[in-house]
C-alpha positions as CSV (number, residue, x, y, z in Angstrom):
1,X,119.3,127.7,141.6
2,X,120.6,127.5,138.2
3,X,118.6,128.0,135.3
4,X,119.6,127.3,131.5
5,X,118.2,129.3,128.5
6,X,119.3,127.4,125.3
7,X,118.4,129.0,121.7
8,X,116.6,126.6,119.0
9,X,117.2,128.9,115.7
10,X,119.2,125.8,114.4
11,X,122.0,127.4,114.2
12,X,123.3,128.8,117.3
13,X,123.3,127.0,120.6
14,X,123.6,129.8,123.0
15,X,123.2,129.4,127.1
16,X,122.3,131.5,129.7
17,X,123.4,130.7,133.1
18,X,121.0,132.9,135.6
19,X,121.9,132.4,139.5
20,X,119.1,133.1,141.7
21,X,118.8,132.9,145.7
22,X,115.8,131.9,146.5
23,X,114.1,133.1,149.3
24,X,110.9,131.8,151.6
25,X,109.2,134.2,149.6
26,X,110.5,133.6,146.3
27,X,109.3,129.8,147.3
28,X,105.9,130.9,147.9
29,X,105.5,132.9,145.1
30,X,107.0,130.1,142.4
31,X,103.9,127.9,143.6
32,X,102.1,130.2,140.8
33,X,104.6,132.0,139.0
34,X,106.9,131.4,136.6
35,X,109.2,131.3,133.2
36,X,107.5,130.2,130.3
37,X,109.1,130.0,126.3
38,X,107.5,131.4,123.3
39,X,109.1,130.8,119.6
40,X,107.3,131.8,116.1
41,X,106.3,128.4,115.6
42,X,105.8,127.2,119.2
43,X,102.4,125.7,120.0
44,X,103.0,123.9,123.5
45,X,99.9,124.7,125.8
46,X,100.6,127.1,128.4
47,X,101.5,124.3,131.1
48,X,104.0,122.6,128.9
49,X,105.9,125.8,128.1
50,X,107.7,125.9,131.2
51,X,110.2,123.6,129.5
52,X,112.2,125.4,126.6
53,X,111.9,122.3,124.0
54,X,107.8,122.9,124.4
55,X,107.7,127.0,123.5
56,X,103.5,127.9,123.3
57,X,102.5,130.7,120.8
58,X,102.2,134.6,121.4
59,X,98.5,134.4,121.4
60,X,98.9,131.4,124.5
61,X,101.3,133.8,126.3
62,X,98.6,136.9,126.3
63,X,96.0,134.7,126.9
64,X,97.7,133.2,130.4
65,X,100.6,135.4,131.4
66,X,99.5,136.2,135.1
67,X,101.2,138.2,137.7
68,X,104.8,136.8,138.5
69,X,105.4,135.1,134.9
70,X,108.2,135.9,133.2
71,X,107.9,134.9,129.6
72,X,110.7,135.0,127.3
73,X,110.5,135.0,123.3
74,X,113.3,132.5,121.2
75,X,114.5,135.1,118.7
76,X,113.4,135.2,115.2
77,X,110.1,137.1,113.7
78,X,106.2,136.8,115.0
79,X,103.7,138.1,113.2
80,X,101.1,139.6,116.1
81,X,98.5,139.8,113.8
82,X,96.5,143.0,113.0
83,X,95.4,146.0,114.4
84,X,91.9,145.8,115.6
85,X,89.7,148.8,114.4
86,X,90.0,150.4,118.5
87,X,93.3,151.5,118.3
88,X,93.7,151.6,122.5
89,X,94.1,148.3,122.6
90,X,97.5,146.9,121.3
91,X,97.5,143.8,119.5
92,X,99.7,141.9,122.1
93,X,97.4,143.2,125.3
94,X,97.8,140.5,128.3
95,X,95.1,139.0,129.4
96,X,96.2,139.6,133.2
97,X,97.6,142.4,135.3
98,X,100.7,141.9,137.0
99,X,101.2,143.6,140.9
100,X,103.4,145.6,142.5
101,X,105.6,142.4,143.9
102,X,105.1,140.4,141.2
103,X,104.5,142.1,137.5
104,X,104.1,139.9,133.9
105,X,107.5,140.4,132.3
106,X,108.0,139.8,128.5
107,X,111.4,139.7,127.5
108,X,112.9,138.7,124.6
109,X,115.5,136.1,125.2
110,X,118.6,138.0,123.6
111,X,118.3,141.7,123.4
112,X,116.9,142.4,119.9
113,X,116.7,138.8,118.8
114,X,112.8,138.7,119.1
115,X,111.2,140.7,116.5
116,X,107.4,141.5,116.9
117,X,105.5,142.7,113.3
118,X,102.3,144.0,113.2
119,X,99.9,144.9,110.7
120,X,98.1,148.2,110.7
121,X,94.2,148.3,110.3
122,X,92.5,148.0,107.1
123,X,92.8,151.6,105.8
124,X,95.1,152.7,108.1
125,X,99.1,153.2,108.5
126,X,100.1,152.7,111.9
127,X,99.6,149.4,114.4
128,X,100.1,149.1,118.1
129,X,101.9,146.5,118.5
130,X,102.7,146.1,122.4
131,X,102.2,148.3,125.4
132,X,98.9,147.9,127.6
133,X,95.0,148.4,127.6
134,X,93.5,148.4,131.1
135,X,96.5,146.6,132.9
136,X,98.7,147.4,135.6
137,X,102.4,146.1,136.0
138,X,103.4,144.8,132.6
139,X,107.1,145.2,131.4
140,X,107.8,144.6,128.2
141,X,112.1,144.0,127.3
142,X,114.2,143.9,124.8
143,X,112.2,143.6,121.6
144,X,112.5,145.5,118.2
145,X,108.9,146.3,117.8
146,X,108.2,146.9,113.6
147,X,105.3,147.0,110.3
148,X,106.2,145.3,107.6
149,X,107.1,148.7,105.5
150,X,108.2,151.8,105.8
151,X,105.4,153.5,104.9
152,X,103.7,152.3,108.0
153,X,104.4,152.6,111.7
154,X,104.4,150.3,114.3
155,X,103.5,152.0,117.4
156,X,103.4,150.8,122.0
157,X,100.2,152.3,123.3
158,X,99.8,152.6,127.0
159,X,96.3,153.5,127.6
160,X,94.0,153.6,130.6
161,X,97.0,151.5,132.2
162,X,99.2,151.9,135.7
163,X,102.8,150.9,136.4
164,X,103.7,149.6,132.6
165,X,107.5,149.6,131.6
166,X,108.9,150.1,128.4
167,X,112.7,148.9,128.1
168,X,115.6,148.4,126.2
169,X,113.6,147.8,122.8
170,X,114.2,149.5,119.3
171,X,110.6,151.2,118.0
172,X,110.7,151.7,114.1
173,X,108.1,154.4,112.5
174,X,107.8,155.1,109.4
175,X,107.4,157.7,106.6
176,X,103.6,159.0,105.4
177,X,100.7,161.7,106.3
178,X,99.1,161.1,109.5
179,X,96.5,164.1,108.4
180,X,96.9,165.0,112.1
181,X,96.4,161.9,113.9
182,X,98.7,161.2,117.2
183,X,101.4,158.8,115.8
184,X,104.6,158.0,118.3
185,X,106.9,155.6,118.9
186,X,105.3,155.3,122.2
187,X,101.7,156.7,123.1
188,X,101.4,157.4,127.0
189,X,97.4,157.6,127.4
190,X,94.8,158.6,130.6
191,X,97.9,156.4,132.4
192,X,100.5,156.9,135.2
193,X,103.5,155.9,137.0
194,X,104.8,153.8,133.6
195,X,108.5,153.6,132.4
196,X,110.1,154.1,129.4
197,X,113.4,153.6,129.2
198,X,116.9,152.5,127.5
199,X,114.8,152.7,124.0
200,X,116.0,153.6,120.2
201,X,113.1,155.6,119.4
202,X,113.6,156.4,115.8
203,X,111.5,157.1,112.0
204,X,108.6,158.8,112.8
205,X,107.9,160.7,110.0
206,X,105.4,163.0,108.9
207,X,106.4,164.9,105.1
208,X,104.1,167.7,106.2
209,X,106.0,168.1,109.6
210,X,102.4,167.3,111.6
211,X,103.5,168.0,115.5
212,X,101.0,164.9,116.4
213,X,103.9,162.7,115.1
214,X,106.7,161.9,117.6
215,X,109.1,159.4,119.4
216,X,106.8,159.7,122.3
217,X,103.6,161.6,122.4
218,X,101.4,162.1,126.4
219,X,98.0,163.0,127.2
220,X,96.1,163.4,130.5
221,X,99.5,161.7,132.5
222,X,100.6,161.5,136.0
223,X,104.0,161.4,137.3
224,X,105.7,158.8,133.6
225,X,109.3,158.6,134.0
226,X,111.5,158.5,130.3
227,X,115.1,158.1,130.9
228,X,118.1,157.2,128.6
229,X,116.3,157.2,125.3
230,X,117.9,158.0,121.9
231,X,115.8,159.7,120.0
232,X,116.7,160.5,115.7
233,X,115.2,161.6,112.7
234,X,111.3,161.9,113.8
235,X,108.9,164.8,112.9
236,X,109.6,166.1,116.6
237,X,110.9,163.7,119.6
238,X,108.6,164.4,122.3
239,X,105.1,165.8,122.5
240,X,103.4,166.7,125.9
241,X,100.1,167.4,124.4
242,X,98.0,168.3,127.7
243,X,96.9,167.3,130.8
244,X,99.9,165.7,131.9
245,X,101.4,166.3,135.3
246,X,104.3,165.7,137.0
247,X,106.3,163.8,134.1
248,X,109.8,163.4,134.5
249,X,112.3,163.4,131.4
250,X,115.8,163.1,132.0
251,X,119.3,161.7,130.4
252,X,117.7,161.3,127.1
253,X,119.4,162.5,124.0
254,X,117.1,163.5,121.7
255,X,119.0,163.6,118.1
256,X,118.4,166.0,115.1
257,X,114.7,165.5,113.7
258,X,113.6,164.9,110.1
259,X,113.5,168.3,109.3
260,X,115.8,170.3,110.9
261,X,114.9,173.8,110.8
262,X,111.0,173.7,111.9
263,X,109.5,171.8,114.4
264,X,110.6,171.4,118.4
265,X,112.3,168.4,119.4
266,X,110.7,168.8,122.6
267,X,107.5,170.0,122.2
268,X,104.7,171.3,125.3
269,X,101.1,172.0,123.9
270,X,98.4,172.7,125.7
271,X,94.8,173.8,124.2
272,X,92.6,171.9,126.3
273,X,94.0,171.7,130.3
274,X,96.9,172.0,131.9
275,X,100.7,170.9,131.0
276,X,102.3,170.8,134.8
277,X,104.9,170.7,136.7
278,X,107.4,168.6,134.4
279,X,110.7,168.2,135.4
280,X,113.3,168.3,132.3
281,X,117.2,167.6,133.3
282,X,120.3,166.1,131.9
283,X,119.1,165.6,128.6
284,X,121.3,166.2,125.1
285,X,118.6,168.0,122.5
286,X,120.6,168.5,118.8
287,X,119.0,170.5,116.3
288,X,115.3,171.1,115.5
289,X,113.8,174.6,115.6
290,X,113.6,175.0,118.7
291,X,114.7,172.8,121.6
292,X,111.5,173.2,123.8
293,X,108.9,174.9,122.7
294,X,105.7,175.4,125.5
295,X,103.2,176.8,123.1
296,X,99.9,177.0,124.2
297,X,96.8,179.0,124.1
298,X,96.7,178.7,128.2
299,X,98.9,177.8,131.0
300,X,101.4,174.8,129.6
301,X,104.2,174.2,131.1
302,X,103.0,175.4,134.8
303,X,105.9,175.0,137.0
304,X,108.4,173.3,134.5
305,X,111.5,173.0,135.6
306,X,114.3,172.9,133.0
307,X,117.5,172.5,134.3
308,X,120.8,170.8,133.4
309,X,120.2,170.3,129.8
310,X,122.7,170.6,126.7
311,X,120.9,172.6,123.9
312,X,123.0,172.2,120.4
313,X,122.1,173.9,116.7
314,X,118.6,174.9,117.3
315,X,118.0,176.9,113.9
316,X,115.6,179.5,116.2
317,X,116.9,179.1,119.8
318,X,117.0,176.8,122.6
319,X,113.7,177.8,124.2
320,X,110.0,179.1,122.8
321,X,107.5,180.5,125.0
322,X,103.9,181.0,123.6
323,X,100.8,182.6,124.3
324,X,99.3,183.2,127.8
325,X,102.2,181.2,129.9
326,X,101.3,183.3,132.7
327,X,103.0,180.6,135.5
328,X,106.0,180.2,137.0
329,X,108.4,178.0,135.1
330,X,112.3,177.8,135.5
331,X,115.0,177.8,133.1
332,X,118.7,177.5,134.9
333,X,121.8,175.4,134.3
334,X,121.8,175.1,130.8
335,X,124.3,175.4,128.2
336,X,123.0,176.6,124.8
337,X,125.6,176.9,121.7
338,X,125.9,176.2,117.8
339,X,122.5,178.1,117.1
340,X,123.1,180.8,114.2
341,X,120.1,183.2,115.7
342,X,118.6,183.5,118.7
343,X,119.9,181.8,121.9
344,X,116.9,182.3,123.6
345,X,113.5,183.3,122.6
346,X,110.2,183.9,125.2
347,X,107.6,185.2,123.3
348,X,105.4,186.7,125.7
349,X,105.1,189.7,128.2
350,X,102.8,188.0,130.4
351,X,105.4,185.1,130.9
352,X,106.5,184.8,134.6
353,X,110.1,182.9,134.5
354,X,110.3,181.9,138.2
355,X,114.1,181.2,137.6
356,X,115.8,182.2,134.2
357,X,119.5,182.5,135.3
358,X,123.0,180.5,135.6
359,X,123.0,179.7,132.0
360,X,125.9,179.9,129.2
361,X,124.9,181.1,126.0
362,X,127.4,180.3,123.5
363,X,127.0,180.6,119.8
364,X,130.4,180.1,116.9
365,X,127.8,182.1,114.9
366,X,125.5,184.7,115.0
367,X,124.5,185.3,119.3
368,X,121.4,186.5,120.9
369,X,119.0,186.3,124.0
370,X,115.6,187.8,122.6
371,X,112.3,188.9,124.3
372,X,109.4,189.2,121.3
373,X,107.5,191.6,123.2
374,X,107.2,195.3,123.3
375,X,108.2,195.3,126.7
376,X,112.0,194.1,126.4
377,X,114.3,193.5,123.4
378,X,117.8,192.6,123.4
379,X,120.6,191.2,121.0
380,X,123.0,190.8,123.6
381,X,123.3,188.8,126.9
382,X,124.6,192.1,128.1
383,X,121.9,194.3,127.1
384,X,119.5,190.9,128.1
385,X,120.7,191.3,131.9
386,X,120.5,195.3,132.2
387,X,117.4,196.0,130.2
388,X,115.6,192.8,131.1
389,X,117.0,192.0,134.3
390,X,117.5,188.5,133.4
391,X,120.1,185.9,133.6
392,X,122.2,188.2,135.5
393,X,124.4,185.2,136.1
394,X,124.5,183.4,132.6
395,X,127.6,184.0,130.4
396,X,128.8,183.3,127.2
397,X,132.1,181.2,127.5
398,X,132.9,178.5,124.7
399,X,131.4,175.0,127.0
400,X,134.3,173.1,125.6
401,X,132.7,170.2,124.5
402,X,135.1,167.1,122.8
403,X,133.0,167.6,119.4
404,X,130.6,170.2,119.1
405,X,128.3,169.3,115.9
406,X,128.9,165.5,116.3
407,X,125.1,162.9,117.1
408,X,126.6,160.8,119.9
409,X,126.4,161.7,123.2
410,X,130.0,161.3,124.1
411,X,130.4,165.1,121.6
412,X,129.1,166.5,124.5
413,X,131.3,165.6,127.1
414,X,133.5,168.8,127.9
415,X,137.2,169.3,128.5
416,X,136.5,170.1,132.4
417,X,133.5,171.2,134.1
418,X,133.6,174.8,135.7
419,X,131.8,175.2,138.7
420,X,129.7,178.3,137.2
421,X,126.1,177.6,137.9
422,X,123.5,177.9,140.4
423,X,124.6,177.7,144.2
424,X,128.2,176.4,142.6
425,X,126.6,173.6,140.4
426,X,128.0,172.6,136.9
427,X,126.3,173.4,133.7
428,X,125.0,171.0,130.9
429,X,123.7,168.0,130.3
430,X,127.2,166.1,131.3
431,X,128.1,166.9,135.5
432,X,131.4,164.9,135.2
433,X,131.6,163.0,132.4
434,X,130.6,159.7,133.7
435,X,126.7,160.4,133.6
436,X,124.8,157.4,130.9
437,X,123.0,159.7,128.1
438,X,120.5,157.8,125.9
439,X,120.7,154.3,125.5
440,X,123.6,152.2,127.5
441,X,123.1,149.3,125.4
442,X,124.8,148.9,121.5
443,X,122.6,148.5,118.8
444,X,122.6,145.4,117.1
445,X,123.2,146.7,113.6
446,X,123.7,150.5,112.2
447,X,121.3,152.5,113.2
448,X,122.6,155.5,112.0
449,X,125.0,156.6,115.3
450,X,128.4,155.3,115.6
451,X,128.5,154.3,118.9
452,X,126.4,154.6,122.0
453,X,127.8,156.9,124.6
């Protein structure tokens, strides 16, 4: 079957051709599902806007999206509305869940042609825009997602939902004092098993460097998967708060923050229940304080596994350990160089590093691997691996990357890739040079990073 997307902007006639073999089950399930059109002016009734010359409105598409719908927004701006005084609910919040088989898609018709802009609450700065209240199986594609200023927010909030995907859309924050409210690009709430992924995540901003504000902020999580993001010039980039488990973070390069010498672009907090058993690979973290910081008053980061990440001019070092981490977390694989102190920092004598070997600590400035503790100190790897009887594998050879310093990806590449890690492994973020680091698709005007990989 063919099917033909044509764009009524009134100036460009653009068509999709979309080939699709349809199966007895596709058959069965078309009896109920199926594409629907929404423009900034449409007003079709849901029935009519099968047909793309009869678009209905966003408000028609929450209302009746149900499970197997794909709806797809004409480009051009729609104003959602505003921000209703519960801030878990986003403005657009279907009506429907989708299932497993057969989830509500909303895609916008060309990547970055459909522009949602919401309005925050009376009072407030921040509005959440799209995302999901109480749903399951919602996917949400391709939109840029914006307030009307930049001293407002707009905001997806995924709360008391299952299954909700979050994909190739641009999020845009916004500068002003959150006086310690959670403000992110993307709020993952008392949810699980959602994806966020192929997202600019960019201009969260907080002047007084408030940790609540972020390119993605979690809390009380099981087992969300954010992949190839590109994160740049937020108050910090990611913020496990607590209660999250099982998280999975991986290929995302997280770009230098909004003020680059404080805060953690990866930040793990935990004051009120546990932080566990993430997994944190392949990603590209530039700048920031410290790379990850787990700083809590008990137990976060239980089990973490950090492996296979590129750590570049972290002002402090590539890794913070706080108070009372007293479970086994792992730190092996990485490459850490450009910082002008420490390399690496753990901060506790209680700590218990299941793995903290096979790294490479390299620094064009000032070098050291540092225990703040009166138990172990040392300013050298050397003096690190006798005294502290760590990383009795890590060394400190220049990674060879093509431009060390540089915000793409692609600076990170290296000139080969020495088989010097764990069991024979490479090092780094990169494992041949072919691996997709934050976004795979190009923005659709300057975003502030030259290319994409």
């Amino acid at each position: 079957m063919e099917k033909t997307h044509n764009l009524i902007n009134g100036k460009a006639f653009i068509t999709f051709a979309i080939i699709a073999h349809m199966t007895l089950f596709s058959s069965v399930l078309s009896a109920s599902a199926a594409d629907h059109y929404v423009a900034p002016t449409g007003s079709a009734t849901w029935a009519l806007s099968v047909s793309q010359s009869t678009p209905c409105s966003v408000s028609t598409a929450m209302a009746n999206a149900a499970a197997g719908d794909t709806v797809y927004f004409f480009p051009g701006t729609y104003a959602t509305g505003m921000q209703s005084s519960n801030y878990h609910i986003p403005i657009l919040n279907p009506s429907n869940s989708g299932t497993a088989g057969a989830p509500i898609v909303f895609k916008s018709l060309v990547p970055f042609g459909a522009i949602l802009q919401g309005t925050p609450y009376t009072g407030t700065q921040t509005a959440a825009i799209i995302g999901a209240y109480n749903k399951t199986y919602v996917t949400w594609d391709g939109f840029i997602v914006t307030t009307q200023n930049s001293s407002t927010a707009a905001l997806v909030q995924i709360d008391n939902s299952n299954y909700i995907t979050i994909q190739n859309c641009e999020l845009i924050g916004g500068t002003f004092s959150n006086s310690g409210n959670n403000v992110a690009g993307v709020i993952v709430l008392d949810s699980s098993y959602c994806s966020v992924n192929n997202n600019y995540i960019h201009g969260y901003i907080d002047p007084n460097n408030n940790h609540n504000t972020a390119g993605i902020w979690t809390c009380n999580s099981v087992g969300n998967h954010f992949f190839n993001n590109t994160f740049y010039n937020n108050t910090e980039n990611i913020y496990s708060k607590y209660k999250s488990d099982s998280d999975v973070y991986n290929n995302n390069l997280l770009g230098p923050l909004a003020n680059l010498s404080t805060n953690a672009n990866f930040y793990v907090q935990n004051y009120n229940g546990l932080v566990t058993s993430l997994s944190i690979y392949q990603n590209i973290v530039i700048g920031g304080g410290y790379g990850i910081s787990l700083d809590t008053s008990q137990n976060a980061g239980n089990s973490a596994k950090i492996y296979n990440n590129t750590f570049y001019g972290q002002t402090i070092g590539a890794m913070g350990v706080g108070t009372k981490l007293t479970t086994t977390w792992s730190f092996y694989n990485n490459i850490v160089a450009g910082s002008p102190q420490q390399s690496v920092i753990w901060t506790y004598s209680a700590a218990n590093p299941g793995q903290l070997d096979f790294n490479n600590y390299y620094s064009s400035g000032k070098y050291s691997a540092r225990v703040y503790d009166t138990v172990c100190t040392a300013t050298t790897l050397g003096n690190w691996q006798t005294t502290c009887k760590y990383d009795l594998n890590s060394v400190t050879t220049d990674p060879g990357f093509v431009n060390p310093g540089g915000n793409k990806a692609s600076d990170y590449k290296r000139k080969s890739y020495p088989s010097n890690g764990i069991n024979g492994s490479v090092m780094g973020a990169y494992l041949t040079g072919t691996e997709v680091i934050g976004v795979s698709v190009i923005p659709p005007r300057n975003l502030g990073i030259t290319t994409v990989q």
